[in-house]
C-alpha positions in Angstrom: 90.8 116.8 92.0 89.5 117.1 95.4 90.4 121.3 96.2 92.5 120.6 99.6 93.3 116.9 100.0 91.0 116.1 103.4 92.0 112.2 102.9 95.6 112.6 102.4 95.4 114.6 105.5 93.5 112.0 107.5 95.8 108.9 106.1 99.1 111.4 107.5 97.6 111.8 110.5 98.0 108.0 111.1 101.3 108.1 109.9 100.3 106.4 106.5 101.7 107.5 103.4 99.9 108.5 100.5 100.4 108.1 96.8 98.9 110.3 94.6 98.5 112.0 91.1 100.0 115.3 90.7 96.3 117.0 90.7 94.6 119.2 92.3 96.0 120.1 95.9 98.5 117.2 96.2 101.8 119.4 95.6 101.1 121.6 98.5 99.3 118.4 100.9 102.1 115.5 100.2 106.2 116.1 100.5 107.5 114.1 97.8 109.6 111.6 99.3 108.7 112.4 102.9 104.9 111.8 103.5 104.3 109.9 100.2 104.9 110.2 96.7 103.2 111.8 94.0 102.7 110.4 90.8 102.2 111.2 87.1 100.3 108.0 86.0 99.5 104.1 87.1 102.9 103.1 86.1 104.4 105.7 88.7 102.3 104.9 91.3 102.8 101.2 91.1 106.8 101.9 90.9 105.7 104.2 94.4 104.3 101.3 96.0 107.5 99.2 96.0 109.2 102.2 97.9 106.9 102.4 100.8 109.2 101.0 102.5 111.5 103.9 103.0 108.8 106.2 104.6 108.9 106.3 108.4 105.7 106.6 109.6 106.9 108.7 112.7 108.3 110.8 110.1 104.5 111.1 108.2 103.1 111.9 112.0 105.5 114.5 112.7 105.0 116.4 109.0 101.2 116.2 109.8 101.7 117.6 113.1 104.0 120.5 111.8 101.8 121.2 109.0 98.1 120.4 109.6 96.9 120.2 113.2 94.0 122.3 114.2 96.2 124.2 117.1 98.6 124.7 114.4 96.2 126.3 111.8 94.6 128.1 114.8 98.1 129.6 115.4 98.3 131.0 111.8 95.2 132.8 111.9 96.2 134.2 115.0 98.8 135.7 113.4 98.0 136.7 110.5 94.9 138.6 112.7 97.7 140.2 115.0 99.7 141.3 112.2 96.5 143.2 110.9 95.4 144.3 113.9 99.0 146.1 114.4 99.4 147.7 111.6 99.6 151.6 111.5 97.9 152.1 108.5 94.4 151.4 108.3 93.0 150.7 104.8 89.2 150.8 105.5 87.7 154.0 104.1 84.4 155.3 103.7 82.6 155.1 100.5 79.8 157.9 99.8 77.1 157.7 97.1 78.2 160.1 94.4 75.2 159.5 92.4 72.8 162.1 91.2 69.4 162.5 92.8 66.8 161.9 90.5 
């Protein structure tokens, strides 16, 4: 139940697929049917192994790439930074003390 999926990431990067349970962060890490398959139990995952074969590891690569590179994620933040830096509303306000003095 690892909270973002750093190996599935690492194996993609490769171009390897990855099979893995439906835990955690695998439904947002691995495209079902694109850069692996995920799996309900042991059953599944064996039934996964025989169709390895129709993955392209190219394919894997270029889904890493789109999705996970650090000049990618880099680019997001950039964004999202430049969509709050031009914004015409500002929503930082002061907050005074409204206590009583003792």
């Amino acid at each position: 139940n690892e909270p973002f999926g750093m190996v599935m990431i690492e194996a993609m990067a490769c171009g390897t697929p990855v099979i893995a349970f439906n835990r955690g962060s695998v439904p947002e890490v691995v495209d079902d049917g694109l850069t692996g398959f995920i799996v309900e139990d042991e059953k599944s995952a064996i039934g996964a192994f025989d169709r390895l074969w129709q993955l392209s590891h190219q394919n894997i690569r270029r889904q890493f790439e789109k999705r996970f590179t650090a000049r990618r994620m880099a680019q997001e933040y950039l964004a999202v930074y430049r969509s709050l830096a031009d914004r015409d509303e500002r929503h930082l306000r002061l907050v005074v003390d409204r206590a009583p003095a003792l």
